[in-house]
C-alpha positions, 0 to 999 in steps of 0.5 A, a space after each residue: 073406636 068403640 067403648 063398652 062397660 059390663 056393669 055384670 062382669 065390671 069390664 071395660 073394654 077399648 075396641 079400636 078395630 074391629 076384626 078377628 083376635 088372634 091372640 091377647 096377651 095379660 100386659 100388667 094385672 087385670 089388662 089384656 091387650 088383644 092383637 089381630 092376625 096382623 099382629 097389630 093392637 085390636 082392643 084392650 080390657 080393663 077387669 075389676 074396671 070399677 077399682 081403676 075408673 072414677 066412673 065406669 059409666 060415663 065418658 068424655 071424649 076429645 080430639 087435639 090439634 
């Protein structure tokens, strides 16, 4: 899994595998959900992702259980 930010475009994006996109789909206001040729969830993007994070630029990560 691999998070980037584009301070230029203000894009956040959730890559969870990586392999080619098929199709992407707007699923609410300014996040697209992209999908493999399996139909399966490959990656999200978060535009305008400075309105809806604290801070773009910095990340926690943590593992339950």
């Amino acid at each position: 899994m691999k998070t980037t930010y584009d301070r230029e475009t203000d894009t956040l994006t959730i890559t969870l595998r990586e392999v080619r996109i098929r199709e992407s789909h707007e699923v609410r206001p300014g996040v697209i959900a992209d999908f493999g040729y399996d139909g399966d969830i490959v990656r999200f993007e978060v535009l305008e992702a400075s309105k809806h994070v604290e801070n773009a630029t910095e990340m926690q990560f943590a593992v339950a259980g």
